[in-house]
TORFI-298868 format. One line per field, with one value per atom (N, C-alpha, C, CB): z negated, x, y negated. Coordinates in steps of 0.02 Angstrom, whole numbers, padded with zeros to 5 digits. Each point is the difference from the previous one (the first is absolute). Glycine has a CB too. Layout:
z <- Z, ...
x <- X, ...
y <- Y, ...
// end
This chain:
z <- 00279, -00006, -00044, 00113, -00152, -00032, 00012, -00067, 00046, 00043, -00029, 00061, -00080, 00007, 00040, -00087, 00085, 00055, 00082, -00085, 00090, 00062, -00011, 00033, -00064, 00004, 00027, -00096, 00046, 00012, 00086, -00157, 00155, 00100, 00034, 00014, -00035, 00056, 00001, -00001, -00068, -00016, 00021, -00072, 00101, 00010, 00092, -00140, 00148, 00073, 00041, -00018, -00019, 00019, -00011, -00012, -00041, -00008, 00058, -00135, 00163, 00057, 00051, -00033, 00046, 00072, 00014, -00019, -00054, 00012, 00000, -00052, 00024, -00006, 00061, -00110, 00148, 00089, 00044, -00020, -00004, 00058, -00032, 00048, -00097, -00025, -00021, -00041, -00002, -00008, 00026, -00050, 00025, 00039, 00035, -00083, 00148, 00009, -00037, 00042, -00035, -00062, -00052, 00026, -00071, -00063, -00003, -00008, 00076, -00026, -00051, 00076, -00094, -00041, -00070, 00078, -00101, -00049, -00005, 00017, 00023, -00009, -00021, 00101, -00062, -00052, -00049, 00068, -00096, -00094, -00019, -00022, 00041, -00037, -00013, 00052, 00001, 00007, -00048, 00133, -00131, -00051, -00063, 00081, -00107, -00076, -00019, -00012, 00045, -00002, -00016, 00093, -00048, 00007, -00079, 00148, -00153, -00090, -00032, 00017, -00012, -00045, -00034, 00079, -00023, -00001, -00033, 00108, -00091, -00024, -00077, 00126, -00117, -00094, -00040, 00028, -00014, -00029, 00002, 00025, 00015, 00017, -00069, 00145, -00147, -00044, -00072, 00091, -00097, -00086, -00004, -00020, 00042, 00007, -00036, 00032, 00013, -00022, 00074, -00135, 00144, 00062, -00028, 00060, -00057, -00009, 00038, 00000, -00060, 00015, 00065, -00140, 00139, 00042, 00075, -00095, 00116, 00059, 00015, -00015, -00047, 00035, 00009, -00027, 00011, -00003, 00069, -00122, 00144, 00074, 00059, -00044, 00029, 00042, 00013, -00028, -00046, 00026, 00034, -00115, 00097, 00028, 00083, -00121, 00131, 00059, 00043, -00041, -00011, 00049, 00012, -00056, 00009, 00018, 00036, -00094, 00132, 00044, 00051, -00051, 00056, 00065, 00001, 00020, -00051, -00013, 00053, -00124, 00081, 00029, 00075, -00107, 00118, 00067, 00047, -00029, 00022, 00053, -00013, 00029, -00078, -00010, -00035, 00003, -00007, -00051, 00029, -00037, 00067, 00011, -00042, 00115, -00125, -00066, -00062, 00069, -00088, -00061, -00076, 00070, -00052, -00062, -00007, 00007, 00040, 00020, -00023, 00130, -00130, -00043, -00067, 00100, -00119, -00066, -00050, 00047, -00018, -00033, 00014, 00052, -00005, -00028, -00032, 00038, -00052, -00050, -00070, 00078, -00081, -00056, -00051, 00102, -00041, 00009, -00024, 00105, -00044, -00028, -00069, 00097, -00128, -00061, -00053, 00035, -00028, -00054, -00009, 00021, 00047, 00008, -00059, 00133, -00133, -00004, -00105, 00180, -00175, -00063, -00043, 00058, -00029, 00003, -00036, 00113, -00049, -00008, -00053, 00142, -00181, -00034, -00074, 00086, -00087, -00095, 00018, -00073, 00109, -00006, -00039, 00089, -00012, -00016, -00070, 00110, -00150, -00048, -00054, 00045, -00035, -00069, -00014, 00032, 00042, -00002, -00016, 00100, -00080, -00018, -00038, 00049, -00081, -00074, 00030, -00086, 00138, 00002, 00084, -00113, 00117, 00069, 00050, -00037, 00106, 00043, 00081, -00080, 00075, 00065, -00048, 00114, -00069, -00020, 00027, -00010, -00015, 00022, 00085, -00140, 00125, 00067, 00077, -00088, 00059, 00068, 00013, -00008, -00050, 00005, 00051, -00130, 00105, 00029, 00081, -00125, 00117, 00075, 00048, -00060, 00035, 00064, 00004, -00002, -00051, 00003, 00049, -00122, 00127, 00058, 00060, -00079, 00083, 00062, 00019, -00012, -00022, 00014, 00053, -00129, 00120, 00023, 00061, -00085, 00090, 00084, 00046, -00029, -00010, 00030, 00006, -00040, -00016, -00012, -00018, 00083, -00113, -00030, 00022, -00013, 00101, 00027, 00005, 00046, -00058, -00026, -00052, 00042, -00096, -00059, -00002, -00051, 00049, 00005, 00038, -00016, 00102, 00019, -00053, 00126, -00126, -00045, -00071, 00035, -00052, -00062, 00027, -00102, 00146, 00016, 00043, 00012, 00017, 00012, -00051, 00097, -00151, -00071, 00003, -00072, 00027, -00007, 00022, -00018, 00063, 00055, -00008, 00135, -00111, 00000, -00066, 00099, -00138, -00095, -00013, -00062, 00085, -00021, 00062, -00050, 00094, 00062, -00041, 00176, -00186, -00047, -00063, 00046, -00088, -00045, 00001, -00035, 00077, 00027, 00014, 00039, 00004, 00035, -00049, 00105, -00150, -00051, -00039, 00001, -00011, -00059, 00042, -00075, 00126, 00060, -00001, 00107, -00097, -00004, -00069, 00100, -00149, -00074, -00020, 00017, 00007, -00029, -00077, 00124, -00149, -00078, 00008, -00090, 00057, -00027, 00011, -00064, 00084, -00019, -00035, 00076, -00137, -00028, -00006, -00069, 00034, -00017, -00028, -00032, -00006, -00043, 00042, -00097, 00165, 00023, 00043, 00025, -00051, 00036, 00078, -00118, 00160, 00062, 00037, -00024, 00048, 00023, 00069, -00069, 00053, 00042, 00067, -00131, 00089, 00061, 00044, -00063, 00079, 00068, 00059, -00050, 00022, 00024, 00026, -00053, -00001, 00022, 00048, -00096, 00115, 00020, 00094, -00165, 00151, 00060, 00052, -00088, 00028, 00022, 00032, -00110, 00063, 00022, 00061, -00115, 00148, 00050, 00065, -00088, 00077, 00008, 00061, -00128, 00090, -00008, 00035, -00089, 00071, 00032, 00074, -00122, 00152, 00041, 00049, -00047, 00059, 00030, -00028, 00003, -00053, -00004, 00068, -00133, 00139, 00068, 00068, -00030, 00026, 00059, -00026, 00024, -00075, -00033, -00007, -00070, 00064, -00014, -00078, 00120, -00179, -00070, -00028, -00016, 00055, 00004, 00062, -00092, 00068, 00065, -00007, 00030, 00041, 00010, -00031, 00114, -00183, -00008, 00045, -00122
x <- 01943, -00071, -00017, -00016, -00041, 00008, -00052, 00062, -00051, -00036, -00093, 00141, -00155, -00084, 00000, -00048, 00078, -00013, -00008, 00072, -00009, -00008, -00062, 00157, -00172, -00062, -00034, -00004, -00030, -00069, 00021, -00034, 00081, -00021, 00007, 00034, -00023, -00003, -00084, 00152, -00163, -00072, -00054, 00048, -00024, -00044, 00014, -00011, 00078, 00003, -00054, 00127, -00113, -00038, -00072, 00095, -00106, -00098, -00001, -00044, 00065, -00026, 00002, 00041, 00009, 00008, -00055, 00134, -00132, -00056, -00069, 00068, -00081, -00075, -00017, 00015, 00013, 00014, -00024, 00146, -00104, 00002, -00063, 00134, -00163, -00058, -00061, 00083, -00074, -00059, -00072, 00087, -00119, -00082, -00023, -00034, 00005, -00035, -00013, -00036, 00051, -00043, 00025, -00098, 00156, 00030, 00059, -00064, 00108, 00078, 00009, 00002, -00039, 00010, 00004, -00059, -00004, -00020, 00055, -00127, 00146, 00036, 00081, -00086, 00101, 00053, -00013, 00047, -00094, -00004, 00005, -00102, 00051, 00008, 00088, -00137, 00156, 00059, 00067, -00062, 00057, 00019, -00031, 00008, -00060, -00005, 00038, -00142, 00113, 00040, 00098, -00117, 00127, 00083, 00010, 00011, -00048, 00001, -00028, -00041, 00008, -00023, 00058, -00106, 00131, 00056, 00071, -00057, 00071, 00053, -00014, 00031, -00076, -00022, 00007, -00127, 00075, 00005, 00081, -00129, 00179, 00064, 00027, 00019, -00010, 00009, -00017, 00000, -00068, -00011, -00047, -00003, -00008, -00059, -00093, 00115, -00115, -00060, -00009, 00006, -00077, -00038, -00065, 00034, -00008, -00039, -00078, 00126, -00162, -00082, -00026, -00025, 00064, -00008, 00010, 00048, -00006, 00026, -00034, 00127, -00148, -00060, -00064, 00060, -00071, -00066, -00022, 00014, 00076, -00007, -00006, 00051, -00012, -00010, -00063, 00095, -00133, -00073, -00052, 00005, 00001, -00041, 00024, 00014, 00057, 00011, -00029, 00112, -00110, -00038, -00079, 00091, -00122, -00079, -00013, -00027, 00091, -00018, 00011, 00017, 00050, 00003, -00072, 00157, -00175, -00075, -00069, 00067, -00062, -00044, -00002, -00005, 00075, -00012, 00027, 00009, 00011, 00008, -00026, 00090, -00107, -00035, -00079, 00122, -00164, -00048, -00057, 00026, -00033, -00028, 00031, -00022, 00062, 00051, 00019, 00027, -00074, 00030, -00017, -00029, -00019, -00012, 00046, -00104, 00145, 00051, 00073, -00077, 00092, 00059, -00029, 00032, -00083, -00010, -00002, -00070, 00054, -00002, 00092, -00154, 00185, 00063, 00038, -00024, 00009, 00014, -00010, -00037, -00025, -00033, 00047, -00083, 00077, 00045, 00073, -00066, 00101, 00077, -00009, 00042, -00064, 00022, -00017, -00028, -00046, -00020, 00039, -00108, 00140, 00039, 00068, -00053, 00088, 00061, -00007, 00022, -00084, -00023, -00006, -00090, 00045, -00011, 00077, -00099, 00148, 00059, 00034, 00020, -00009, 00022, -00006, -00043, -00045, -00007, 00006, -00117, 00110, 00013, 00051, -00045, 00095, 00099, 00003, 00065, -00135, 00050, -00015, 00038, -00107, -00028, 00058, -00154, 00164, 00047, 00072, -00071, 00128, 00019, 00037, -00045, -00023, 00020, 00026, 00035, -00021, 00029, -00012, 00090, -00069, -00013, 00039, -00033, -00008, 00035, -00008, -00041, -00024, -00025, -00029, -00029, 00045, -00030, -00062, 00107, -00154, -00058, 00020, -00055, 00109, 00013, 00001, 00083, -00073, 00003, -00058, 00114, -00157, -00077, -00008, -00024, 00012, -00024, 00033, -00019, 00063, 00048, -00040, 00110, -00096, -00061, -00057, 00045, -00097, -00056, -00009, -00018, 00061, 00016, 00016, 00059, -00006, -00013, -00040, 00067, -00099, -00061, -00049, 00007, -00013, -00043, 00014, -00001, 00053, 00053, -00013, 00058, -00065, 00007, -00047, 00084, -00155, -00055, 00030, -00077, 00013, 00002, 00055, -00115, 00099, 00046, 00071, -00093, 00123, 00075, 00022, 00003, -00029, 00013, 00045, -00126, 00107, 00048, 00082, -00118, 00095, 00062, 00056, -00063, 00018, 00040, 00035, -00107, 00086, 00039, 00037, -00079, 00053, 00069, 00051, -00081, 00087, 00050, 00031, -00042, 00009, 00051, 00042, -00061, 00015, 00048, 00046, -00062, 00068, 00040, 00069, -00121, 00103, 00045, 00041, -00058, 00010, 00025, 00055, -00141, 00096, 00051, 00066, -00112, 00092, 00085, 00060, -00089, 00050, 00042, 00032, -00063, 00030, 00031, 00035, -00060, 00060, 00057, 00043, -00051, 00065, 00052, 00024, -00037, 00013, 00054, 00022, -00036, 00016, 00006, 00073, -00157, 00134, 00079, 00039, -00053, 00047, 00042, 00028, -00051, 00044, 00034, -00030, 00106, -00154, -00037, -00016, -00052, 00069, -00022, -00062, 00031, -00036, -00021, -00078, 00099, -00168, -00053, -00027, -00002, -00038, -00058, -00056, 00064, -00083, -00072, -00024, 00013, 00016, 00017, 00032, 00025, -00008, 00048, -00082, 00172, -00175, -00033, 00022, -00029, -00036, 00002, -00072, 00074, -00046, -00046, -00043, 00072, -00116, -00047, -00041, -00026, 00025, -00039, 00030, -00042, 00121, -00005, 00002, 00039, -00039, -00028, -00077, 00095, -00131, -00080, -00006, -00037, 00086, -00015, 00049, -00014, 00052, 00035, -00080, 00156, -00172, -00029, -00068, 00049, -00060, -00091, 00026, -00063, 00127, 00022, 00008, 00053, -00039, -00001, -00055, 00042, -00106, -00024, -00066, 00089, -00089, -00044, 00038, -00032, 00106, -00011, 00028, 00007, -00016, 00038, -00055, 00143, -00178, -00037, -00051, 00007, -00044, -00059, 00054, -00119, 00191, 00048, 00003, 00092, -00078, 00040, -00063, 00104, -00171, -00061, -00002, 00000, 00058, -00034, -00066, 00106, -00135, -00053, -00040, 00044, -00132, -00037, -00035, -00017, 00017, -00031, -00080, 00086, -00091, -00092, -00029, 00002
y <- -01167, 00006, 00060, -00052, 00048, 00044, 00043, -00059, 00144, 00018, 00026, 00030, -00073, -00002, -00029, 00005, -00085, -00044, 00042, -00097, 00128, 00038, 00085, -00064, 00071, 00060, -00047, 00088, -00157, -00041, -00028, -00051, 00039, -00016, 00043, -00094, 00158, 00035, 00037, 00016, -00008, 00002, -00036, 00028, -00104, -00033, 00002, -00071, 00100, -00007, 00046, -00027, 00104, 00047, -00001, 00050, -00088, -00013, -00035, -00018, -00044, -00046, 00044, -00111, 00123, 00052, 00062, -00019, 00076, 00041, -00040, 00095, -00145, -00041, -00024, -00040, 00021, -00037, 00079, -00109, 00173, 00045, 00029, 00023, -00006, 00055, -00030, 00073, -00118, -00022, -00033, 00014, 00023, -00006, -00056, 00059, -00060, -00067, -00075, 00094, -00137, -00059, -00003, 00016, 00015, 00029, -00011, 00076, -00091, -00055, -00019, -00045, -00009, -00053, 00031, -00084, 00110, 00036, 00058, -00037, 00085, 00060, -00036, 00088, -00145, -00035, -00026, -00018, -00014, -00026, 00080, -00132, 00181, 00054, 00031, 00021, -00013, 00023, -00054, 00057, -00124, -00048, 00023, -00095, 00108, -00008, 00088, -00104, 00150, 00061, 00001, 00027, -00068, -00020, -00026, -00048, 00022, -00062, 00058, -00155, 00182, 00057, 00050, -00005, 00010, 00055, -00019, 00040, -00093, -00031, -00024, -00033, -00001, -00020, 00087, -00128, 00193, 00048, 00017, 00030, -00021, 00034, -00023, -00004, -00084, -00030, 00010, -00048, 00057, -00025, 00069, -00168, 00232, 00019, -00012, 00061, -00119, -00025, -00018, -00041, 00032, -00009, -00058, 00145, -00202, -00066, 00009, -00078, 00053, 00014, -00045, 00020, -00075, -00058, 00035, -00099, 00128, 00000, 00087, -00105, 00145, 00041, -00003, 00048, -00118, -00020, -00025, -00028, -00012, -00024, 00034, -00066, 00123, 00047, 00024, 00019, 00007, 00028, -00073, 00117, -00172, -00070, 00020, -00118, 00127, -00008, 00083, -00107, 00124, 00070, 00000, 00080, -00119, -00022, -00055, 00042, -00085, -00042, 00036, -00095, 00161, 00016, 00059, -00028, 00058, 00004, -00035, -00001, -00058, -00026, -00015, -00030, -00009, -00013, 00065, -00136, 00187, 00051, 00061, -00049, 00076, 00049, -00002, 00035, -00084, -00006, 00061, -00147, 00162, 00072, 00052, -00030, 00061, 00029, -00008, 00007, -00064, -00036, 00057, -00146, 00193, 00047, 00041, -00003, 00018, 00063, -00049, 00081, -00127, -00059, -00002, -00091, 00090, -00035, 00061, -00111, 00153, 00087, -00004, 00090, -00082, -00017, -00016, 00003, -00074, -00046, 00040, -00105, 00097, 00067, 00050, 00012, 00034, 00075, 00002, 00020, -00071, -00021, -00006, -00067, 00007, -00029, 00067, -00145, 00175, 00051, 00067, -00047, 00067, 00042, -00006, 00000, -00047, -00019, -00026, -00047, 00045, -00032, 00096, -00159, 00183, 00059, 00030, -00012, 00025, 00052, -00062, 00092, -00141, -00051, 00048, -00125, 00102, 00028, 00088, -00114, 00149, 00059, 00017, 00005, -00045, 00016, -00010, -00056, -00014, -00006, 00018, -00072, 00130, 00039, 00069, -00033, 00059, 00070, -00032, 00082, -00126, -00015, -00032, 00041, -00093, -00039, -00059, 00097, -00128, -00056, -00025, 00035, -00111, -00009, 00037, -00101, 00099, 00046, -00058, 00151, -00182, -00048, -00044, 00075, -00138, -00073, -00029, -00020, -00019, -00016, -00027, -00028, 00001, -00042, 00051, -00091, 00142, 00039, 00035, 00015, -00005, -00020, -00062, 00039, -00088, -00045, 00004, -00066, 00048, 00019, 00037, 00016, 00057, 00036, -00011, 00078, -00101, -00003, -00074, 00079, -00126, -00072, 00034, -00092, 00147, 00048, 00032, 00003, 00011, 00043, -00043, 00062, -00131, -00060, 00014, -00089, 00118, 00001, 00009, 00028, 00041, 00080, 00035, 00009, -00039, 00048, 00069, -00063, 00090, 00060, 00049, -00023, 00047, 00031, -00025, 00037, -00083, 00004, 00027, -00077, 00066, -00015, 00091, -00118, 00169, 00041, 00000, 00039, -00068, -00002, -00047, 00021, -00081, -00057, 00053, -00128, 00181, 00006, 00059, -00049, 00071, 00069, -00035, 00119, -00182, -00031, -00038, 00007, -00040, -00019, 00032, -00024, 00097, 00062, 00022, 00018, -00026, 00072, -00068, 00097, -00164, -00025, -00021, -00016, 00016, -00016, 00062, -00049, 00101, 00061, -00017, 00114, -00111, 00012, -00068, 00027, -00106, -00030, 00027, -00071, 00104, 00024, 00045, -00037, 00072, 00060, -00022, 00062, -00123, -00030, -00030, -00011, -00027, -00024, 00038, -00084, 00150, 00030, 00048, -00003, 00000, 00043, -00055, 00080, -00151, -00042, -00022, -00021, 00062, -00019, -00050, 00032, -00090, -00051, 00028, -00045, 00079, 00063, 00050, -00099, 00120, 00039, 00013, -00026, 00039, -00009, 00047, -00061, 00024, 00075, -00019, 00058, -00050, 00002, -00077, 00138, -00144, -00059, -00071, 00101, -00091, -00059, -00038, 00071, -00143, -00037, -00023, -00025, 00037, 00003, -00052, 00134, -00188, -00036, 00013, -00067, 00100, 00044, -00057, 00097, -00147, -00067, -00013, -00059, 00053, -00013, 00046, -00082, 00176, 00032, 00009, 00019, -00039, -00016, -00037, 00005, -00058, -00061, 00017, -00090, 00133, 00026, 00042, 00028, -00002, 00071, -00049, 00121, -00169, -00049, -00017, -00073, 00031, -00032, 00049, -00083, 00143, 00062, 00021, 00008, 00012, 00016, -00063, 00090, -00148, -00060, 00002, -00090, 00094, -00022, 00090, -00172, 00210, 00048, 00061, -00061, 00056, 00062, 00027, -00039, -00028, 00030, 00026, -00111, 00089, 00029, 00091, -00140, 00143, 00050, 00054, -00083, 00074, 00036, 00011, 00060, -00114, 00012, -00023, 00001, -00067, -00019, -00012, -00029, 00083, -00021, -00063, 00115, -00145, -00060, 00010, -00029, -00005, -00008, -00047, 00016
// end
């Protein structure tokens, strides 16, 4: 077997299992498509780093249905999310790439958080990226201690299925953890 095959089921073992024990009232169903397109998210970026428009489009649809039917009292505090994520990420994009002349982040991880954002509302959207981070960086340490080569500046690093760790993260374990207050 080879081993994506074994990451993706164990990826998909641990989304079902944490989605069953954490997730919100009414939101099963939904917190697994989310947690499925995330899994495909992640694996497509690992792969090709590209993050298909299609499957962040589904994500944010699927975050304005879980929207509608469980939170629609909150829906300004998701959609300013939505918002925030994407402009943020769009934002640090052309910055990175006026000071340093060349790409640094892809629209897709724009889009990505700004579909998390739908999630999480406003108040995630920080935890969601200091958990990328923290974990983007501890991965790259570890390979870089494990001889996987070399990293610099210059070595491409597929940042989405960190976003997409950190959104899954973060939707179902934040209101446990106090990174997000209940609006």
């Amino acid at each position: 077997m080879k081993p994506s095959y074994i990451f993706t089921a164990i990826a998909i073992l641990v989304m079902i299992g944490s989605a069953w024990l954490f997730a919100r009232p009414g939101t099963i169903l939904l917190s697994l498509s989310f947690g499925a397109l995330l899994i495909a998210l992640a694996y497509i970026d690992i792969r090709t780093f590209r993050l298909p428009d299609a499957l962040n489009f589904a994500v944010l649809i699927f975050g304005v249905i879980m929207v509608a039917l469980t939170r629609l009292d909150a829906w300004p505090h998701h959609f300013i999310g939505a918002a925030i994520g994407y402009g943020a990420l769009v934002a640090l994009e052309i910055a990175y790439k006026r000071v340093r002349g060349r790409d640094g982040l892809g629209r897709g991880d724009a889009k990505l958080l700004g579909a998390i954002g739908m999630w999480v509302a406003w108040p995630g959207l920080a935890p969601v990226l200091l958990v990328a981070s923290v974990t983007g960086l501890v991965v790259a340490l570890l390979a870089s201690l494990a001889g996987k080569g070399s990293m610099s500046g210059d070595t491409p690093v597929a940042f989405g299925p960190f976003i997409a760790l950190a959104g899954w993260v973060v939707w179902l374990a934040g209101p446990y953890l106090g990174f997000v207050q209940t609006i």
